[in-house]
C-alpha positions as CSV (number, residue, x, y, z in Angstrom):
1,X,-33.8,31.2,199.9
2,X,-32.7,31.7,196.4
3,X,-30.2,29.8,194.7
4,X,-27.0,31.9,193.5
5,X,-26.7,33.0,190.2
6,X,-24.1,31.6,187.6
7,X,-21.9,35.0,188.2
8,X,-22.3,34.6,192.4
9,X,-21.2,30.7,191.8
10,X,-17.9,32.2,189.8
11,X,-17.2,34.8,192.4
12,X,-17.3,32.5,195.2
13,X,-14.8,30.1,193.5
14,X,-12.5,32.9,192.2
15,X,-12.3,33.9,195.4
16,X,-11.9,30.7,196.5
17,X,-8.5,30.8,194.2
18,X,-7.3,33.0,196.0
19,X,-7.4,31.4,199.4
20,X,-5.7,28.5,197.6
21,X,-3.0,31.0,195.8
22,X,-2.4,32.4,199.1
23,X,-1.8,28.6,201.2
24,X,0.3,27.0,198.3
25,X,3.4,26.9,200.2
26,X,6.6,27.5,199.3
27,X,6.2,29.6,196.6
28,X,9.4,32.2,195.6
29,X,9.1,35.5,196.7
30,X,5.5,35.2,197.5
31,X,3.5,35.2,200.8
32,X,2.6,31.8,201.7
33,X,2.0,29.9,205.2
34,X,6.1,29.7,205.9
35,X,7.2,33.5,205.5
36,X,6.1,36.7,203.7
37,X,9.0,36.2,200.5
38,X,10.5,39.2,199.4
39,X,7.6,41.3,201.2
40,X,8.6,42.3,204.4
41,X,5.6,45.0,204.2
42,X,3.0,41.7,204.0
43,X,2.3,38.9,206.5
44,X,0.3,35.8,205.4
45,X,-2.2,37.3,208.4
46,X,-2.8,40.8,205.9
47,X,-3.3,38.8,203.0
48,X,-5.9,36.6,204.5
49,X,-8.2,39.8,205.3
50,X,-7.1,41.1,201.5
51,X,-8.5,38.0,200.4
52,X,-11.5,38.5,202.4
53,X,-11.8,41.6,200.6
54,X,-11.4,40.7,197.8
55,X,-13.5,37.9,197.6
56,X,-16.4,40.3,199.4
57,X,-15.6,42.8,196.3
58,X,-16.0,39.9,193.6
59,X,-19.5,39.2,194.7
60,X,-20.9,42.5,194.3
61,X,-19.5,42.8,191.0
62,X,-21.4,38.9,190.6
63,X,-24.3,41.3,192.0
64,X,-24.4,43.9,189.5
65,X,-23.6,41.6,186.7
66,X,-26.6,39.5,187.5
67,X,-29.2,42.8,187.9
68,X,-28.4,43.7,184.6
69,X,-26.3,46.7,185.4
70,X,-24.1,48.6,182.8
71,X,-20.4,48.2,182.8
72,X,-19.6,51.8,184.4
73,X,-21.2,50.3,187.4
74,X,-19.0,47.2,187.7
75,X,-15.8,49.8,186.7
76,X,-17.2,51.7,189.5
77,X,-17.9,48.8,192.1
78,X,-14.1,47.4,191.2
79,X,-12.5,51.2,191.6
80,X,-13.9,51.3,195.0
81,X,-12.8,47.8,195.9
82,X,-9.2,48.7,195.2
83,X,-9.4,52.4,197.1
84,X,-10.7,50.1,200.2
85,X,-7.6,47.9,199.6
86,X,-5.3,50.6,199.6
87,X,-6.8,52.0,202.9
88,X,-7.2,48.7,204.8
89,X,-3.3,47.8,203.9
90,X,-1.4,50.9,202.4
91,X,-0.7,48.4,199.8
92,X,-2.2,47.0,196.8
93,X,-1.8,43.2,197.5
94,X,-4.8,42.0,195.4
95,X,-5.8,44.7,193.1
96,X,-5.0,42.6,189.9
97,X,-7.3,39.5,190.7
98,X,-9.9,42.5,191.7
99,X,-9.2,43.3,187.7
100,X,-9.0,40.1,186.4
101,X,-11.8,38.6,188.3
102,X,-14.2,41.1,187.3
103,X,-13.3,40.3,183.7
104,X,-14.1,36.9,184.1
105,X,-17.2,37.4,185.8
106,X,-18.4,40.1,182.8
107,X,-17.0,37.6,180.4
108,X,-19.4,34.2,182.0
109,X,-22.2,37.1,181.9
110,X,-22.1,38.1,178.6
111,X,-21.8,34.6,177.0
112,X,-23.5,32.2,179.4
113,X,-23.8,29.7,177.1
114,X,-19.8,29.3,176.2
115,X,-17.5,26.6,177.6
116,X,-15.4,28.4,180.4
117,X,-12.2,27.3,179.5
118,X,-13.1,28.5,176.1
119,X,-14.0,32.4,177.2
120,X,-10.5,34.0,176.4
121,X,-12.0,35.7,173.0
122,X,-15.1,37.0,175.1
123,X,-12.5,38.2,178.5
124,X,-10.6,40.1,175.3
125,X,-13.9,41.7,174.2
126,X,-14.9,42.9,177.8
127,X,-11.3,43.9,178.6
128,X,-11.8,46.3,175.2
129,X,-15.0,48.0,176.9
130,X,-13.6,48.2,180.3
131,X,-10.5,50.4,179.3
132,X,-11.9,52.0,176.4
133,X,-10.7,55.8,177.1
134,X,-9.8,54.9,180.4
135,X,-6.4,56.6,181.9
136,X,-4.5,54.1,183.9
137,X,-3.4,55.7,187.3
138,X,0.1,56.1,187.9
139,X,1.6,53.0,189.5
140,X,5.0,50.8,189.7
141,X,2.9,48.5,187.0
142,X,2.6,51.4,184.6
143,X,6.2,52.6,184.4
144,X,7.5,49.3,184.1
145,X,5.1,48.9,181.3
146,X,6.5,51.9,179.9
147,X,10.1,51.3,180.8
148,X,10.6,47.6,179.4
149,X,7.9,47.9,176.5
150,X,5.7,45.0,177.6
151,X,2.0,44.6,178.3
152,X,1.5,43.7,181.7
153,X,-1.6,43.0,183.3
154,X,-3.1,45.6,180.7
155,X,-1.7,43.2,177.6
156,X,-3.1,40.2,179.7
157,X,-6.8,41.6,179.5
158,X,-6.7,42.4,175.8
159,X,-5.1,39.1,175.0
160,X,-8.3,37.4,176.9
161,X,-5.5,36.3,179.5
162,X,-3.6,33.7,177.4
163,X,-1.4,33.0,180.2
164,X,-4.6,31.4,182.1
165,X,-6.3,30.0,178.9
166,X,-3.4,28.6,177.2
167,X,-1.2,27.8,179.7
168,X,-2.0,27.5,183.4
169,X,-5.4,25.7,182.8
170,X,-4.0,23.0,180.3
171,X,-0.9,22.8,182.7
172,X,-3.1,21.8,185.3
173,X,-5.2,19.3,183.1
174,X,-2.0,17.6,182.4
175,X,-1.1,17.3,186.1
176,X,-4.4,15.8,187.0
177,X,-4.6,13.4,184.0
178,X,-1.6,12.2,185.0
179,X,-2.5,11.3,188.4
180,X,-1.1,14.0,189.9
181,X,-2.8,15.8,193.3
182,X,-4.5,19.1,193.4
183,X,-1.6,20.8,194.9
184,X,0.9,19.1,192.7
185,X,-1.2,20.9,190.1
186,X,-1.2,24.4,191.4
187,X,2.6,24.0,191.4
188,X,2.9,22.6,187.4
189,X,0.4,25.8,187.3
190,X,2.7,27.9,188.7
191,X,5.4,26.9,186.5
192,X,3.8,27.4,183.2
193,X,2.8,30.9,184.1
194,X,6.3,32.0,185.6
195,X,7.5,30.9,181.9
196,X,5.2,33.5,180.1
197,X,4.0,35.9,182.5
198,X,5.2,39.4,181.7
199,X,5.0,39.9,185.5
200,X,5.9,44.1,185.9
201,X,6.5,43.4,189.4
202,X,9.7,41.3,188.6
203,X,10.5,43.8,186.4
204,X,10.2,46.7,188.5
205,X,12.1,45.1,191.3
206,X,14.8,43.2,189.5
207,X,14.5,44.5,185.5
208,X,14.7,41.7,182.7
209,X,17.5,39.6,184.4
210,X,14.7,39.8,187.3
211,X,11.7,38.3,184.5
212,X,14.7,36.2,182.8
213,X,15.2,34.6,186.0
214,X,11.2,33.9,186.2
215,X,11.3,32.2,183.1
216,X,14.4,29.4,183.7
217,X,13.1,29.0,187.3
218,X,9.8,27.7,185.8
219,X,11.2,25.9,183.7
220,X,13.0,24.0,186.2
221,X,10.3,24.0,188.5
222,X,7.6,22.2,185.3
223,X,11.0,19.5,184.8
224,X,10.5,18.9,188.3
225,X,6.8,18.3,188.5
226,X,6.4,16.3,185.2
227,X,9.5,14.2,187.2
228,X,7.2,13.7,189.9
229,X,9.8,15.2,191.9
230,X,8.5,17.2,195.2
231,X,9.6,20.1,194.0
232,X,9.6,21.9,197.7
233,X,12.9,22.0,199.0
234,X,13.8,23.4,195.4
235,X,11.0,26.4,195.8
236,X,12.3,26.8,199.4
237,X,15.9,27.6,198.1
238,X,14.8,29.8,195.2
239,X,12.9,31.9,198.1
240,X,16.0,32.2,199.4
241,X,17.6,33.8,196.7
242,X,14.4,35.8,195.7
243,X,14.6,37.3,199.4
244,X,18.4,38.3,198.9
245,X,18.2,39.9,195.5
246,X,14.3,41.4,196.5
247,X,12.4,39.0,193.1
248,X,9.0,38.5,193.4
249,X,5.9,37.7,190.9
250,X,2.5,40.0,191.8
251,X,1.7,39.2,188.6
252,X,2.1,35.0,188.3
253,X,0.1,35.3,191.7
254,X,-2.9,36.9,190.8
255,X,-3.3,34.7,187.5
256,X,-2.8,31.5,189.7
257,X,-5.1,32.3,192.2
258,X,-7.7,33.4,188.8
259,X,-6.8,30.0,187.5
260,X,-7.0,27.5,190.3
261,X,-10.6,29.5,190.8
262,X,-11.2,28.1,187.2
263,X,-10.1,24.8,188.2
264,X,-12.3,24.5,191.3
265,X,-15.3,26.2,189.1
266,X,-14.8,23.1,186.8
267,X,-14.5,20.8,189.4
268,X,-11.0,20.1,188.3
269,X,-9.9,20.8,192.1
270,X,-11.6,21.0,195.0
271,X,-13.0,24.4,196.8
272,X,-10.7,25.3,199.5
């Protein structure tokens, strides 16, 4: 039996980020082991098979990358990973960690050699060839890319996903250097990317108060942590008030779960 390749080693722990992602509990507005947030479309049960999914479509992109294949095959293989999504759930629950895990994995491909935590410039460069005279499909993301001027998930990928690079993965670092647990972590993770995130999701549902509220929530929520305060009854009230005004943060969840992937790649945290 042979032993998996880098790519197939990345893909199982990315998709072991999202099983994390999806059992940190509370989190506001999110899915997580106590409710569905400010889904009432989603149960924790659905996004268990989507992370299934998921994870199954991450290893045949690992699969292509490691035969050598071109990019239009991966573009391909991700495309029909997110159609399967959408006909599975009616929903697109984890089409953006479908996206930005197959950037990672074409990213650790292409420079096998480079420090992980120090891929951003190489995700940036793959993210250029992946949408290179590409037209986006029509979707909530896309007009509130449109509407409010900011980048998205699309900006994230050109940027080499600063919001991982530079500030979920050293927000976890510091969590762990200071004796902090895993999970204690994933919530200082959390926090930084709530704070920097331009998450269209918020913005679709709630407009900029909506992301405005995102960023002083994190902030709060990274006082807390650094405090060593358990900061779970104050996520369990802020899910409260996400549920009432309808907030939530696609786009802080998919970069978690992409992160704490990271994290358990490294050995930083351990595989769920």
């Amino acid at each position: 039996m042979r032993s998996p390749t880098t790519s197939e080693r990345l893909a199982g722990d990315l998709a072991g980020g999202l099983r994390l992602e999806l059992d940190l509990t509370p989190k506001p507005g999110l899915v997580d082991r106590e409710d569905c947030g400010s889904h009432p479309d989603l149960t924790y049960e659905r996004m268990d098979r989507s992370v299934a999914l998921a994870g199954e479509c991450l290893a045949r992109l690992a699969a292509s990358l490691s035969a050598g294949e071109p990019v239009a095959r991966q573009v391909a293989l991700g495309l029909e990973g997110e159609r399967e999504m959408h006909r599975r759930f009616e929903t697109n629950t984890h089409k953006g960690a479908i996206f930005l895990g197959g950037l990672l994995l074409s990213a650790r491909e292409r420079r096998p050699g480079t420090d992980l935590a120090r891929l951003r410039p190489v995700v940036a460069e793959v993210a250029r060839d992946v949408l290179a005279g590409r037209v986006l499909p029509r979707s909530h993301g896309q007009a509130a890319r449109g509407r409010f001027g900011v980048g998205g998930v699309v900006g994230e990928a050109l940027s080499g996903m600063p919001s991982l690079f530079d500030v979920a993965l050293p927000a976890a670092r510091l969590a762990l250097d200071r004796g902090f647990d895993p999970e204690t972590a994933a919530f200082a993770m959390m926090a930084g990317l709530m704070q920097v995130v331009e998450d269209t999701t918020a913005l679709h549902r709630c407009g900029t108060a909506g992301l405005a509220r995102l960023r002083a929530d994190g902030r709060e929520l990274q006082r807390l942590v650094l405090a060593g305060v358990d900061p779970r009854p104050a996520l369990r009230e802020l899910n409260e008030a996400y549920r009432v005004i309808g907030l939530t943060m696609g786009g802080v969840a998919d970069l978690l779960a992409m992160a704490l992937g990271i994290a358990v790649h490294l050995g930083w945290i351990p595989a769920p």
